[in-house]
C-alpha positions, 0 to 999 in steps of 0.5 A: 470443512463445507459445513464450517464453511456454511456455518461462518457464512450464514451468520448475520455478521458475514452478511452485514460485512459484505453488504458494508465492504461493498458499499465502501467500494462504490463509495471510494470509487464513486469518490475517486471518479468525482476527484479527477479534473482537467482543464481544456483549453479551447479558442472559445475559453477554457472548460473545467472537466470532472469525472472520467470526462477529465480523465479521457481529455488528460489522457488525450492531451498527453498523448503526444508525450506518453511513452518518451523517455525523461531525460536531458532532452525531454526535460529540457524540452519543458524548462524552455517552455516554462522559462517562456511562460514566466519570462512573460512571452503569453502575458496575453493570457491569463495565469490559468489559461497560460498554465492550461496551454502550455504546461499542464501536460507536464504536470507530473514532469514539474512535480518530479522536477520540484522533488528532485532539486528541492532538498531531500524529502521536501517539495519545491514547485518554484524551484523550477524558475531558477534551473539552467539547462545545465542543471538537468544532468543531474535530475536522477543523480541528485537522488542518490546524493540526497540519499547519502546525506540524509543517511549520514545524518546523526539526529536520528532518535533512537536510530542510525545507519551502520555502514553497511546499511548505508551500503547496501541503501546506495546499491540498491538505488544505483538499481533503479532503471533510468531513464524512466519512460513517461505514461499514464499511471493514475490508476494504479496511484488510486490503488497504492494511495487507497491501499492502507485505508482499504486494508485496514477496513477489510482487516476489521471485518475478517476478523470480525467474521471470524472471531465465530469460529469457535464460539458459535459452538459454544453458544449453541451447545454444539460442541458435544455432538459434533465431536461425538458424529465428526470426531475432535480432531477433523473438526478442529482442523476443519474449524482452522482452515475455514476460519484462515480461509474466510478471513484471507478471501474477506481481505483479498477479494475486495481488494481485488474487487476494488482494483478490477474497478478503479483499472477498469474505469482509468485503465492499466496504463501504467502497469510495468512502469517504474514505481518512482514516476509517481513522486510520492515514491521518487526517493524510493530504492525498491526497484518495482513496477507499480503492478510489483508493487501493488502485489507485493502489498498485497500479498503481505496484507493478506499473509498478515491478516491471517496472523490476526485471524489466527490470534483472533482464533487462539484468544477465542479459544481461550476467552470463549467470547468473540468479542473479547477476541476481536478487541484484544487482536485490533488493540495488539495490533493498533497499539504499536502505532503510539510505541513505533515512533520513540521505539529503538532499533531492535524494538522497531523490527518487532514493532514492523510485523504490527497490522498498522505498519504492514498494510501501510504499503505508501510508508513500507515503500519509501521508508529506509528503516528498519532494514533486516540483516538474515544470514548477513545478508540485508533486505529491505523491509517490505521484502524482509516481511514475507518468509517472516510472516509465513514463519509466524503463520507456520509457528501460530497455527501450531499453538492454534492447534494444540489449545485447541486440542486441549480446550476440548479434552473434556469433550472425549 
């Protein structure tokens, strides 16, 4: 297998793949560093900082409401703040400095304030200004009354809730843990904002690489004399595993890579707190911590790129040409994007297993649908996906194996 191994690594596309791979990562992080930014407020005015600069002074001035709990008092705490800014007690100040001062550290507390009153899925960041203290006993529950309006809803195209799906969605919200403590987590936001983007990339260059498998023995008469010295069988076995080997370590590595930057530059504060303090996923019923959710998606990626890898394999067996192999594994996968919305129950859980709905982490963890019933037991998708797409692997490296065995019956 060390030599197929050498083969696929030693090609000009291996090469050109790393080379890219690498500067998409210092790109994106070099991107998320500029993006960060942060008032200070100081005697002397206020001072707009960018870079890690404004990540070490946001992590300063929240520090004295890390690790508190948000509940009833705590978020009480930040209405009367807010009620005496917009009554006009600090008129003395200007709009920006006012907000600089007094409720920037709560920034993340508003948001989540605006997705919880506001109607389901939508965002009001003024709704804060009409709350009553008595409001805010119900800042968790007010989720899972959203959550079973929206799922009574009937305009659904070409989908509705049965019972139990509504059940089951309501008990597994009644799961999430509360009250949710406070801290950082930006780091591990890049990381779940960037995953989809970055999957996708790393996808195209595995199976780029990899679409060689095969064909470089076609295009150098190799063939004949590596099966007359090696032997057909321990070279096709040996050209799969290094073909599903190269392609999950091209998709796993960069990422991890990535991950090793981005929590090394804004740290891993953050990692066993509940996904739904990041308000992207408030509504979200997984009961995960941001390091659970980061693993899950990416162990889904990497089980769904080998899919890709080993069609990728099957097609080139077959077209004997690499570049028809790619082209056709990308189409197959990125075509279920046009067909999934208008798509009915059944088609979209065959639609799900599409390389451009499971690397969607964002999406996967705050959709509801579609949800998957095995042995009358309902799981949710992102969880579904992964004894599905073993059994794929397990059933595609079957065939893999025998078209390759066949295709080379004339080298006996």
């Amino acid at each position: 297998m060390n030599f197929e191994f050498r083969k696929l690594y030693r090609n000009k596309l291996f090469k050109i793949s790393i080379f890219l791979i690498l500067i998409y990562i210092a790109v994106i992080s070099f991107k998320n560093i500029n993006a960060r930014n942060y008032y200070v407020y100081r005697n002397d005015g206020l001072s707009y900082l960018t870079g890690l600069s404004a990540t070490k002074a946001e992590k300063k001035d929240r520090s004295s409401i890390y690790g508190k709990f948000i509940d009833e008092e705590f978020l009480s705490k930040y209405l009367s703040i807010h009620k005496d800014v917009i009554s006009g007690k600090y008129d003395n100040l200007d709009d920006t400095s006012r907000y600089v001062k007094y409720e920037q550290k709560y920034n993340d507390i508003m948001i989540l304030i605006a997705k919880s009153y506001a109607p389901f899925n939508s965002f009001d960041l003024n709704i804060a200004d009409t709350l009553s203290f008595d409001d805010l006993d119900t800042f968790y529950t007010n989720r899972k009354a959203k959550l079973n309006t929206y799922l009574d809803k009937t305009e659904f195209k070409n989908y509705k809730f049965t019972d139990g799906e509504k059940n089951f969605l309501l008990k597994e919200n009644d799961k999430l843990k509360t009250p949710i403590e406070y801290t950082y987590y930006k780091g591990w936001e890049i990381l779940l904002s960037d995953f989809f983007i970055s999957s996708i990339l790393f996808a195209i260059f595995s199976n780029v690489v990899v679409s060689n498998t095969f064909t470089m023995d076609y295009s150098n008469n190799m063939n004949e004399i590596l099966f007359a010295t090696v032997g057909k069988k321990r070279i096709i076995k040996n050209k799969i595993k290094s073909g599903i080997w190269t392609g999950a370590l091209m998709f796993l590595l960069p990422h991890l890579l990535y991950a090793f930057v981005i929590l090394l530059l804004f740290g891993i504060d953050g990692f066993n707190a509940p996904i739904q303090l990041y308000q992207a996923y408030w509504n979200s019923v997984y009961n995960l911590t941001f390091l659970q959710a980061y693993l899950l998606i990416l162990m889904l990626g990497v089980l769904i790129t080998v899919i890709s890898i080993i069609l990728n394999m099957i097609v080139s067996i077959i077209s004997k040409k690499s570049l028809i192999s790619v082209s056709i594994v990308l189409a197959l996968n990125f075509i279920p994007l046009v067909l999934y919305e208008g798509a009915g129950r059944v088609l979209k859980k065959i639609l799900s297993v599409s390389m451009i709905n499971l690397y969607n982490g964002e999406s996967l963890l705050i959709n509801y649908r579609p949800i998957f019933r095995i042995f009358n037991i309902y799981i949710l998708q992102a969880y579904a996906m992964v004894p599905i797409c073993i059994v794929i692997i397990i059933i595609f490296s079957i065939i893999l194996n025998i078209l390759a065995i066949r295709n080379y019956e004339n080298y006996k």
